[in-house]
Rosetta silent file (secondary structure, phi, psi, omega in degrees, C-alpha in Angstrom):
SEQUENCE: XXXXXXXXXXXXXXXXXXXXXXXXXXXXXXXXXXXXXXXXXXXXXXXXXXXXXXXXXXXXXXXXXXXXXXXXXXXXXXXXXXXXXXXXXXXXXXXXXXXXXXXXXXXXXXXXXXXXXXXXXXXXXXXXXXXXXXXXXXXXXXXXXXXXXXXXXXXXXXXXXXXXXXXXXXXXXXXXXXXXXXXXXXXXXXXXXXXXXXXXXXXXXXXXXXXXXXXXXXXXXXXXXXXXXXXXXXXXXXXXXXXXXXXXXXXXXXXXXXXXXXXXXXXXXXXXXXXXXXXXX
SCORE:     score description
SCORE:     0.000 S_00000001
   1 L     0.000  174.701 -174.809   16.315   75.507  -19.815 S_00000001
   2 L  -127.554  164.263  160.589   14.509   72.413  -19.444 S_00000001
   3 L  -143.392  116.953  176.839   11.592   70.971  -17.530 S_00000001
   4 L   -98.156  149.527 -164.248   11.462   67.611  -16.853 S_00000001
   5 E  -100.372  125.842 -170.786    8.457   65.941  -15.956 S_00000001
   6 E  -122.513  174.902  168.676    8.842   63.064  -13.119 S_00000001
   7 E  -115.547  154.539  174.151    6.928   61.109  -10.655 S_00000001
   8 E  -124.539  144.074 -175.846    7.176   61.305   -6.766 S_00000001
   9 H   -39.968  -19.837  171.206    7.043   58.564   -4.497 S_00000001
  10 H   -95.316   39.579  138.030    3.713   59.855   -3.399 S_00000001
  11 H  -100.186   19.177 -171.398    2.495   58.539   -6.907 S_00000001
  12 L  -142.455   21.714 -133.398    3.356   55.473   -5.463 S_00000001
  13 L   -97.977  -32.947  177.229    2.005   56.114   -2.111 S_00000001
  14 L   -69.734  -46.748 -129.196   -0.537   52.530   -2.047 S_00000001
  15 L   -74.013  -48.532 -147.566    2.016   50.653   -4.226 S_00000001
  16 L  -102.279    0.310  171.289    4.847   51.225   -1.848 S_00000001
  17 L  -100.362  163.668 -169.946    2.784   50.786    1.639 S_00000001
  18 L   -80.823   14.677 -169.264    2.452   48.093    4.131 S_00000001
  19 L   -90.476  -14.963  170.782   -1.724   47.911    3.712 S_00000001
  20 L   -72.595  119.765  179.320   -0.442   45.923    0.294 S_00000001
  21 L   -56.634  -10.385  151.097    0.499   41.870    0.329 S_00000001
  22 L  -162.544   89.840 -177.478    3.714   43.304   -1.601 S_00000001
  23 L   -28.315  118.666 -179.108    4.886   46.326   -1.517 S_00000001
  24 L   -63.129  156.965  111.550    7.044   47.875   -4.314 S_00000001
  25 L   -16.402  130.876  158.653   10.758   48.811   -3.082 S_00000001
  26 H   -33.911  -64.950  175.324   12.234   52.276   -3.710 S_00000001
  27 H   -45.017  -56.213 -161.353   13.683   50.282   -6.594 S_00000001
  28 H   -63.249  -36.421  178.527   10.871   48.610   -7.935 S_00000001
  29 H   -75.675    0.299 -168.749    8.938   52.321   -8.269 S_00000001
  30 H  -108.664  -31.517  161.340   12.162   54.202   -9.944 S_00000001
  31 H   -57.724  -60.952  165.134   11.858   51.072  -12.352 S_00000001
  32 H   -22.212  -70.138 -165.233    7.832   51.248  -12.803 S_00000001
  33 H   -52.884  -16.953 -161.314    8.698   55.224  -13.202 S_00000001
  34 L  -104.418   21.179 -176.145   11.298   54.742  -15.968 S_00000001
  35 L  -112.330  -10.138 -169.399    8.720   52.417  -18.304 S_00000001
  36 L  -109.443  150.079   93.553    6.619   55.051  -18.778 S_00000001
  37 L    64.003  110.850  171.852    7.017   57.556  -22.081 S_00000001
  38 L    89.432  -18.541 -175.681    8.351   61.308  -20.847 S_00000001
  39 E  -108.968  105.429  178.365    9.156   60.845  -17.797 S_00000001
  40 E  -111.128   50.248  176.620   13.052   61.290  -16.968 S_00000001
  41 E  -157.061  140.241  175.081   12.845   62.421  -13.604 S_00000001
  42 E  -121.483  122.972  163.195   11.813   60.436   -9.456 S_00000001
  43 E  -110.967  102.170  176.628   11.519   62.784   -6.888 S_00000001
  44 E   -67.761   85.130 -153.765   12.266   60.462   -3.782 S_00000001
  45 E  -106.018   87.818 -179.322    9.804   62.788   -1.281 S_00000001
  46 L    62.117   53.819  173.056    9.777   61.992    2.691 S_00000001
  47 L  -101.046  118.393  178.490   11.084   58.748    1.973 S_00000001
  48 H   -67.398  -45.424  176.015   12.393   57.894    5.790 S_00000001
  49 H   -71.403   24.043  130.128   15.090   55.577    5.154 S_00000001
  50 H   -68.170  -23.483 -175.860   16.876   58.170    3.423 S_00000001
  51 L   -71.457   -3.498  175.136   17.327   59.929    6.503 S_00000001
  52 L  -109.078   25.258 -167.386   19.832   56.786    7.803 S_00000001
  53 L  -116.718  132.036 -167.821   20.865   55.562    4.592 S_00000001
  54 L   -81.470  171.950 -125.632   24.525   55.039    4.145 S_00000001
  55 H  -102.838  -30.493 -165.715   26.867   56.446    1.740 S_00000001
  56 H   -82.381  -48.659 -173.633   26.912   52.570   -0.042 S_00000001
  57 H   -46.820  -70.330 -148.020   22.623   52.789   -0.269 S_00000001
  58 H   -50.529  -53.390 -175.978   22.503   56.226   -1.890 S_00000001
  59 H   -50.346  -10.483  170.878   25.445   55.489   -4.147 S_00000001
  60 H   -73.572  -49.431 -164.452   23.166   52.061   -5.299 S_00000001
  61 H   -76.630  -58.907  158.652   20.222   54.261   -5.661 S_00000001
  62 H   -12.028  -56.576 -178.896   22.585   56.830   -7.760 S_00000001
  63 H   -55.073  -46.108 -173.956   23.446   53.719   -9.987 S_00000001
  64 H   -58.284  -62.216  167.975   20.114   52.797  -10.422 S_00000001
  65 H   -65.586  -46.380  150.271   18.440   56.034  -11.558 S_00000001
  66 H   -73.399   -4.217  166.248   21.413   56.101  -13.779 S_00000001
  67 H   -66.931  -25.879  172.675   20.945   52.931  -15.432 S_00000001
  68 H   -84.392  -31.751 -178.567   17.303   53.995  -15.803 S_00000001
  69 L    80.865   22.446  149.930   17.999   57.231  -17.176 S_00000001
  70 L   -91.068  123.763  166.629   16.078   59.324  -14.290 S_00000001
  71 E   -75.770  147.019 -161.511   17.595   62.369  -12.888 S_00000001
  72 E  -123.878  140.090  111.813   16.680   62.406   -9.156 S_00000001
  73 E   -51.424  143.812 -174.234   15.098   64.507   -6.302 S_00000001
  74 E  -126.901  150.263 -177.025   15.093   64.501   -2.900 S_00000001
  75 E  -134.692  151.684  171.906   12.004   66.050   -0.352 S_00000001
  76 L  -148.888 -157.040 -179.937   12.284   65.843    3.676 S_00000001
  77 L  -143.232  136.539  160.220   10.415   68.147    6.108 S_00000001
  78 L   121.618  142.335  165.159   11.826   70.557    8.541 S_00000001
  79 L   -99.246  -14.090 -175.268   14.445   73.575    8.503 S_00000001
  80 L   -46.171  157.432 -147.776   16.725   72.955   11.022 S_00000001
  81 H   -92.372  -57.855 -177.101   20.135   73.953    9.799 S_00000001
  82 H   -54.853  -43.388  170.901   21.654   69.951   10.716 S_00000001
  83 H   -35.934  -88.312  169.613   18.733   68.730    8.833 S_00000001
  84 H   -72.566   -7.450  161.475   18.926   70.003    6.118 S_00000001
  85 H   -65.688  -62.779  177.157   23.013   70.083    5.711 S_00000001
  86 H   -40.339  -56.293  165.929   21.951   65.804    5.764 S_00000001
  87 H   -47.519  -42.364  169.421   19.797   66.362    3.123 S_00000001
  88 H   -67.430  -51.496 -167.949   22.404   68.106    0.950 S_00000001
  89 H   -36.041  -54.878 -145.986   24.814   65.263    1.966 S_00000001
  90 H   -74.164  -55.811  174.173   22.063   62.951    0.460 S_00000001
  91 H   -22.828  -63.541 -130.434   21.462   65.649   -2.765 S_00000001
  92 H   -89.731  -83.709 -130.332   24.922   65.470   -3.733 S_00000001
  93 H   -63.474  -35.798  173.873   25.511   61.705   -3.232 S_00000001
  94 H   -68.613  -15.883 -163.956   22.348   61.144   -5.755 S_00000001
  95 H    72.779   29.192 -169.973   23.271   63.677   -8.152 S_00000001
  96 E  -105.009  168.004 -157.864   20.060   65.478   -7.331 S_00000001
  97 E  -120.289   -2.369 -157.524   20.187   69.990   -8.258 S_00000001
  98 E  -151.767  105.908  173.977   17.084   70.010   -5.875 S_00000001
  99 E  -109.363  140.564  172.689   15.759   69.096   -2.387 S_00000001
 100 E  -107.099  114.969 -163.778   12.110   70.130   -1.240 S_00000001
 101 L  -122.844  179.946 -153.836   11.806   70.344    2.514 S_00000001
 102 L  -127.188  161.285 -176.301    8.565   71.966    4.434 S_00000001
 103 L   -77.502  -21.891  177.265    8.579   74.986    7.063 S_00000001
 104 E  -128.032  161.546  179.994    7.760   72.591    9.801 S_00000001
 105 L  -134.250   50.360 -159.915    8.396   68.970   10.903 S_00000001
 106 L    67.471 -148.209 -175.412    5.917   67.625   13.452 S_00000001
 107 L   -72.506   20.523 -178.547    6.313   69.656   16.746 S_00000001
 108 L   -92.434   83.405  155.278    9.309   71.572   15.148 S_00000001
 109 E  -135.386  112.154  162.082    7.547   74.991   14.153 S_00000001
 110 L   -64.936  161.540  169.515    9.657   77.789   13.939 S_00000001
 111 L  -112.844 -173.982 -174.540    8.116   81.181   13.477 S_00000001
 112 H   -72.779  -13.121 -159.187    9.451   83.281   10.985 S_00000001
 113 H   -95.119   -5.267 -170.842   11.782   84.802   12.413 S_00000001
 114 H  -108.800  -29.952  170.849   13.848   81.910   13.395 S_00000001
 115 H   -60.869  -32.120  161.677   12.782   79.964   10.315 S_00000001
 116 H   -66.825  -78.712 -150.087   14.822   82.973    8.313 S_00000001
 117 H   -73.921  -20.360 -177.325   17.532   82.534   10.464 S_00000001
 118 H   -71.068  -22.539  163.260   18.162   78.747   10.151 S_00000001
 119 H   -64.087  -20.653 -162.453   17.845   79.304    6.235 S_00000001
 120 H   -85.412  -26.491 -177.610   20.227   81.793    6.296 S_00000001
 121 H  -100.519   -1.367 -172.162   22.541   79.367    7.941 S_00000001
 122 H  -111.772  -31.504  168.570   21.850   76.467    6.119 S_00000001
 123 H   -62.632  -22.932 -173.979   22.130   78.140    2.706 S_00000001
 124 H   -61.853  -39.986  178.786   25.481   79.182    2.105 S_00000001
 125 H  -132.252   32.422  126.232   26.223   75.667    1.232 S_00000001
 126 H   -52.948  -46.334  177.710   23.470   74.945   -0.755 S_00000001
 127 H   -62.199  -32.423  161.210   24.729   77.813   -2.643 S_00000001
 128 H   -61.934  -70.962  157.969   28.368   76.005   -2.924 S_00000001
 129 L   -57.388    7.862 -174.430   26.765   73.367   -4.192 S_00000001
 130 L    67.353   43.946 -158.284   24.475   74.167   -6.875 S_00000001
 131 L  -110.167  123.881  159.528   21.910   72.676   -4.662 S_00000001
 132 E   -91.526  139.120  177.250   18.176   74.640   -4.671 S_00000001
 133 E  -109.831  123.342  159.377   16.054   74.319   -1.331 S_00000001
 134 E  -110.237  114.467  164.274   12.200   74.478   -2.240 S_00000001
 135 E   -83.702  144.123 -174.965    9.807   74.987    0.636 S_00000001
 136 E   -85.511  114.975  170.318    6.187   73.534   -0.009 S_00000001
 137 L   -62.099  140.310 -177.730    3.176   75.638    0.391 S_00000001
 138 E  -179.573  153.664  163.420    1.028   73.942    2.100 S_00000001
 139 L    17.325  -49.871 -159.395   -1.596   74.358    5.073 S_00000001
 140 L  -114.460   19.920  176.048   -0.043   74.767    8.142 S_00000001
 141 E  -169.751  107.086  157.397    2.191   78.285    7.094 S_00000001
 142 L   -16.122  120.296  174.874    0.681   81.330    5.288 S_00000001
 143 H   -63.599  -14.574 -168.794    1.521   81.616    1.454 S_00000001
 144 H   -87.317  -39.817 -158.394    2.293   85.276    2.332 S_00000001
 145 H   -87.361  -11.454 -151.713    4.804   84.509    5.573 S_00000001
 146 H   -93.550  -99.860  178.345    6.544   81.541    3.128 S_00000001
 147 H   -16.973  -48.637  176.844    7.019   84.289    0.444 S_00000001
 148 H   -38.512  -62.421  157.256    7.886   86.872    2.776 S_00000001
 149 H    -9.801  -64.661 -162.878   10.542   84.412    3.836 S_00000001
 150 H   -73.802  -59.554 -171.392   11.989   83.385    0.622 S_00000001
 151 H   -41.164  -54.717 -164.860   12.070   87.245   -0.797 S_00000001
 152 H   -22.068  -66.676  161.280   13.882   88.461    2.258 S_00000001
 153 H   -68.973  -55.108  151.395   16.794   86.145    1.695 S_00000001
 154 L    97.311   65.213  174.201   17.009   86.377   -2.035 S_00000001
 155 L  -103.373  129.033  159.674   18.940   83.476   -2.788 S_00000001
 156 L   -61.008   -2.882 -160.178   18.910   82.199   -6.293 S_00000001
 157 L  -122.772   -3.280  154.161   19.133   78.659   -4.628 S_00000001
 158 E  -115.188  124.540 -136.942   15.914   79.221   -2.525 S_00000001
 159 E  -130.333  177.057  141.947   12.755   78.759   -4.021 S_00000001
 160 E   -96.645  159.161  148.987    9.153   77.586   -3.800 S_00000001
 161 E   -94.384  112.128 -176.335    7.521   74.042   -4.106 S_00000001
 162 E  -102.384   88.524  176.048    4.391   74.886   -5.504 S_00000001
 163 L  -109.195   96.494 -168.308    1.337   72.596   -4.272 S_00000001
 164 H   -79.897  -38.836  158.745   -2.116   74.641   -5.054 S_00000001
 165 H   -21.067  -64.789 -121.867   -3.741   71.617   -3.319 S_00000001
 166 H   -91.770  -57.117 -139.687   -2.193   71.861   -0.053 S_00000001
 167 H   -82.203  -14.368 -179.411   -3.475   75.373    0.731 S_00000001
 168 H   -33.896  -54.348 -168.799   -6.900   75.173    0.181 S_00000001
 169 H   -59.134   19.441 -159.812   -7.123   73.580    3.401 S_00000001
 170 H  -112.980  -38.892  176.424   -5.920   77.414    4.964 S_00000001
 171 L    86.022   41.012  167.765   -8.876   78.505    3.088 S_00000001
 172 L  -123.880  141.563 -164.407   -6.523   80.232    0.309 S_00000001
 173 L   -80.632  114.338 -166.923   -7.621   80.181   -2.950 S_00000001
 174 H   -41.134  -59.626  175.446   -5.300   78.143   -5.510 S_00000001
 175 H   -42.193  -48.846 -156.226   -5.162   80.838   -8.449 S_00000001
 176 H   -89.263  -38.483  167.109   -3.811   83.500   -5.701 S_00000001
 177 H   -35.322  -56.597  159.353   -1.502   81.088   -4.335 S_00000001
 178 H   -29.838  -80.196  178.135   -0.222   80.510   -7.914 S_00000001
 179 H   -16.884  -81.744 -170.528    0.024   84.515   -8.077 S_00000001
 180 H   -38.395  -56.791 -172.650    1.499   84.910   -5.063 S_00000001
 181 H   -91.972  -39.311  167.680    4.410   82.265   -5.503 S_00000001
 182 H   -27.911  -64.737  163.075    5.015   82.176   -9.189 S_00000001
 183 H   -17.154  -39.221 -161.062    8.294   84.256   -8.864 S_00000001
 184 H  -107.052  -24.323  166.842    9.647   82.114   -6.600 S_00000001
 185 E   -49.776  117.722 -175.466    8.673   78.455   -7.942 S_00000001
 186 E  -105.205  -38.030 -131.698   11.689   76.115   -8.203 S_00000001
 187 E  -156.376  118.837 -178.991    9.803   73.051   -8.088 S_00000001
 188 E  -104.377  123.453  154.806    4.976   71.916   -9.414 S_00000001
 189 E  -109.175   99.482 -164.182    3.737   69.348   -7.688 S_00000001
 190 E   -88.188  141.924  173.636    1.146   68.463   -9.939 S_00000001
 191 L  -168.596 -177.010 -173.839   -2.160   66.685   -8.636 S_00000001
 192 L  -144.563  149.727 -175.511   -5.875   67.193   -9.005 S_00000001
 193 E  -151.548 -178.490 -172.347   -8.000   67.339   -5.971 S_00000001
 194 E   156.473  157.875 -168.950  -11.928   68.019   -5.245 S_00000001
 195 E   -91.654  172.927 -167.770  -14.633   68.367   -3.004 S_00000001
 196 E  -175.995  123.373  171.750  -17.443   65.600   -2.133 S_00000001
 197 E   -67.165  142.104  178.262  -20.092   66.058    0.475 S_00000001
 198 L   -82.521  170.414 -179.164  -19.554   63.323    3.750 S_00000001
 199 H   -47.932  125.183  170.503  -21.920   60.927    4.538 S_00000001
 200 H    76.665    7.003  162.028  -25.709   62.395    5.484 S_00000001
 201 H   113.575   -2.648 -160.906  -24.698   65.781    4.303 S_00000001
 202 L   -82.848   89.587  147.698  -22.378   66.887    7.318 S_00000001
 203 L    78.339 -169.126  159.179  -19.734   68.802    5.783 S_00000001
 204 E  -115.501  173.481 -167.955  -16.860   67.445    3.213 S_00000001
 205 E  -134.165  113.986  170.476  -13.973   65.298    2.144 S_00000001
 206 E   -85.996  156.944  169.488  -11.213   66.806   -0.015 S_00000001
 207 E  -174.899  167.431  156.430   -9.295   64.170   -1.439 S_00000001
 208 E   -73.939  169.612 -160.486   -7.812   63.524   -4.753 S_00000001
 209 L  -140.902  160.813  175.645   -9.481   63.145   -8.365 S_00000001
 210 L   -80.179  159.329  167.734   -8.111   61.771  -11.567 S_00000001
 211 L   -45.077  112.144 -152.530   -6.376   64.332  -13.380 S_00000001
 212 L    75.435   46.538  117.186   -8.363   66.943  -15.367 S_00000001
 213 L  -141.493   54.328  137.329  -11.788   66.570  -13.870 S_00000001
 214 L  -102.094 -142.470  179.637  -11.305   68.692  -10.112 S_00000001
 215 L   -96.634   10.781  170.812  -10.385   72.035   -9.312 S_00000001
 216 L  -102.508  117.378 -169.869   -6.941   72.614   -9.984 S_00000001
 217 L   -64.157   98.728  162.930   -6.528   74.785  -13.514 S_00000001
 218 H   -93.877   -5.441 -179.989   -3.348   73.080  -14.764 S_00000001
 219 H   -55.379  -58.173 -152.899   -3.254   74.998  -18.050 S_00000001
 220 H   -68.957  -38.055  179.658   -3.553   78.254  -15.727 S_00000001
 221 H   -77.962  -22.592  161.854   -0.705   77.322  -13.470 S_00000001
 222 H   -65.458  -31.797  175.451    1.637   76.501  -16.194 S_00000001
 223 H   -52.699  -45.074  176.076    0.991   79.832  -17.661 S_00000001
 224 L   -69.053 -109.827 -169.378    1.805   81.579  -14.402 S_00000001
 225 L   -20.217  -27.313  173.787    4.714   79.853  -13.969 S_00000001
 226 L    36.123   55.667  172.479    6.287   78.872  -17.479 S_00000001
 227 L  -101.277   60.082  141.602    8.270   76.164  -16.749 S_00000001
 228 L   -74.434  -75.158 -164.973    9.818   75.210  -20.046 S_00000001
 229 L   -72.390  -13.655 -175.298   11.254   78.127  -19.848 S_00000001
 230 L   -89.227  -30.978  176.411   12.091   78.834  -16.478 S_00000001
 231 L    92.239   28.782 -157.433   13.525   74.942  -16.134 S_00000001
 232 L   -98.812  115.193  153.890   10.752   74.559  -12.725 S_00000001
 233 E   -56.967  127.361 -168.185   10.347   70.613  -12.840 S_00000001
 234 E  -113.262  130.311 -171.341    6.709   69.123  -12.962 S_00000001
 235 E  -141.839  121.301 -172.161    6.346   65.874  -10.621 S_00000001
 236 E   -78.634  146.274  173.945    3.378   64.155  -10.255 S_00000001
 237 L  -144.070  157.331  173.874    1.581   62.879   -7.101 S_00000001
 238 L  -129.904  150.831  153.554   -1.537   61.909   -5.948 S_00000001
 239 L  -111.393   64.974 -133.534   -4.366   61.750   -3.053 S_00000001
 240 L  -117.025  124.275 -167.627   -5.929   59.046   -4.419 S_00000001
 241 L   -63.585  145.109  126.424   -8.351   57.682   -1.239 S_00000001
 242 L   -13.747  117.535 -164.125   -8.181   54.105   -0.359 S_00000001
 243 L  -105.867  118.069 -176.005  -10.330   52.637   -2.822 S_00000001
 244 L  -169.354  -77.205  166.437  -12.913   50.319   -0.786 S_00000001
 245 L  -149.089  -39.979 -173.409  -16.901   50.508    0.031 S_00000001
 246 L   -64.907    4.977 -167.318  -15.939   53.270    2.550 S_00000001
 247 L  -142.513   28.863 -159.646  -14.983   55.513   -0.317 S_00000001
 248 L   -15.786   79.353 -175.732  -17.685   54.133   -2.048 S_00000001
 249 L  -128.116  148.545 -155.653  -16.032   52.045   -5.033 S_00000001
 250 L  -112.926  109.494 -158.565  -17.379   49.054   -6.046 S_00000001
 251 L   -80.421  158.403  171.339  -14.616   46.408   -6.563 S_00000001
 252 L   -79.490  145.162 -164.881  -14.328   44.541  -10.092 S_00000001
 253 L    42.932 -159.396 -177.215  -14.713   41.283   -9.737 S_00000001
 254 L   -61.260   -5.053 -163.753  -13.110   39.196   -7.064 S_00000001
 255 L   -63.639  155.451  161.844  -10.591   42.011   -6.343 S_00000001
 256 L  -120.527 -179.853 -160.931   -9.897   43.317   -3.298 S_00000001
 257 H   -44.788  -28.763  173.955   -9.590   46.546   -1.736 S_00000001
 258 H   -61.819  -30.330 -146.942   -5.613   46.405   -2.244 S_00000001
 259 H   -93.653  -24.891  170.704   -5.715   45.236   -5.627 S_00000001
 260 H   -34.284  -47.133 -151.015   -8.542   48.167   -6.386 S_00000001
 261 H   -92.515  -78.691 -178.442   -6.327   50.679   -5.366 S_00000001
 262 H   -81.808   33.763  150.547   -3.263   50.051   -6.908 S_00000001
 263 H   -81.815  -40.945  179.091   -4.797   49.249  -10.011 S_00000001
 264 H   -47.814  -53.902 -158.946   -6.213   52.457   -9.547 S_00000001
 265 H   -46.499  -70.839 -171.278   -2.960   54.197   -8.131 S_00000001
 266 H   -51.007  -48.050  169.803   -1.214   52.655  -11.522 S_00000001
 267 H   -84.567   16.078  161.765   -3.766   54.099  -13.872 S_00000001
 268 H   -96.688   -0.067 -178.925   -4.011   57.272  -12.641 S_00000001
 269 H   -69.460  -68.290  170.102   -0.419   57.429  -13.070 S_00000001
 270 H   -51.561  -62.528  166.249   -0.493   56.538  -16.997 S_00000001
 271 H   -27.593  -90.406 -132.638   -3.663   59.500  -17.421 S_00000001
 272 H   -38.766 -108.263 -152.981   -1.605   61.917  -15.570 S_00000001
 273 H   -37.074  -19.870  103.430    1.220   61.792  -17.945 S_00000001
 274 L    37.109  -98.063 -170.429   -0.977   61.452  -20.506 S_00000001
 275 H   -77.670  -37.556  169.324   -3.071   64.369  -19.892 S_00000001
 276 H  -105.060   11.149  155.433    0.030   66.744  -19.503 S_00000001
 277 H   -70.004  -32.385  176.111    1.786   65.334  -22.554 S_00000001
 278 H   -51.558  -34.048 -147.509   -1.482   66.053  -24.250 S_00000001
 279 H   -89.361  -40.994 -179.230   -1.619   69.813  -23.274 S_00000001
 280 H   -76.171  -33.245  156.292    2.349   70.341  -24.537 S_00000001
 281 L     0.471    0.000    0.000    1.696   68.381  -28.035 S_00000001
């Protein structure tokens, strides 16, 4: 099997916002993404104007990624059973094998027992389709009830999204998350994060770090996971802070806080891939 390594629109998360005088395009980042060296894969992640985008967009954006020679993803939030049947719509029409949606959506939190049943009804034709649904670990839902979840039904086409990041803030420790989910991991969301004391000592700020020097082991989670062999895609993102005196960065020159940042954004982008071509070498 293979595992290709991609970028996600949240590596693009400054580039592609309105705090910039000009904002890349969903095109202009699946072009940016295809220039660099290794990377044949965009995971288009809780991009909103997929959820209205007409049969004529996605089939553009289809064209595109193949002209580029990126194989595509799609990520949304939420379980409802209509939901995510739109999301497959959009899966298919891209030529994407994989969508990553979240257990919740804003004030849409299911408990488990109803989040099991809307997968159960929403799966069958994922499963017709070759499609895999990866739920994200993350924060706001117990790595243990997410797993629980996922075992119950015992779908080959329902997986995890594995973000080691996300849970910290749950006050679960990334290696046991890793443990814990590593069966079930369809889909790495690779990032680096760390902690930094707030201003006058009062408590901390998690945020992202360049790649290789926080607290996420990525050596140790590819080992738990093995995805060369398993075919589990690795797609990079960041939490890279608004870079500006409040975040205390110092601009070069005349630049200003916009141009800091996605200079920044863009070279932590080039590291990353980098740093895990380096490790595979």
């Amino acid at each position: 099997m293979t595992s290709l390594l991609g970028l996600s629109t949240y590596a693009f998360f400054w580039r592609m916002s309105d705090r910039v005088p000009d904002p890349m395009s969903l095109d202009d980042a699946m072009r940016d993404a295809a220039t660099h060296d290794g990377v044949d894969l965009f995971q288009i992640c809780d991009h909103q104007p997929l959820d209205t985008a007409t049969d004529d967009r996605l089939a553009a954006i289809r064209a595109l990624a193949d002209d580029l020679g990126l194989a595509l993803e799609v990520g949304t939030r939420g379980t409802h059973p209509d939901h995510l049947a739109r999301y497959l719509h959009v899966a298919q029409a891209l030529g994407a094998r994989l969508v990553r949606s979240m257990w919740t959506s804003g004030d849409d939190q299911p408990d488990a027992v109803e989040t099991e049943r809307r997968l159960r009804t929403a799966l069958p034709a994922y499963e017709a389709a070759g499609v895999t649904l990866a739920l994200e670990t993350y924060e706001v839902v117990a790595t243990a009830d997410l797993v629980a979840v996922v075992a119950a039904i015992d779908s080959d086409h329902l997986g995890i999204c594995l973000d080691p990041a996300n849970t910290v803030a749950r006050l679960e420790r990334p290696a046991e998350v890793v443990a814990r989910t590593a069966p079930y991991v369809r889909n790495w969301h690779v990032k680096d994060a760390a902690f930094t004391r707030s201003p006058g000592w009062v408590g901390f700020q998690y945020t992202g770090v360049r790649t290789g020097t926080g607290l996420l082991d990525y050596d140790a989670v590819r080992a738990a996971i093995d995805p060369h062999t398993r075919g589990i895609n690795r797609v990079v993102e960041f939490w890279l802070p608004w870079q500006d005196a409040a975040a205390g960065v110092e601009p070069l020159g005349d630049e200003t806080p916009a141009q800091t940042t996605t200079r920044t954004e863009a070279e932590w982008t080039r590291h990353t891939i980098d740093h895990i071509r380096s490790k595979e070498s």
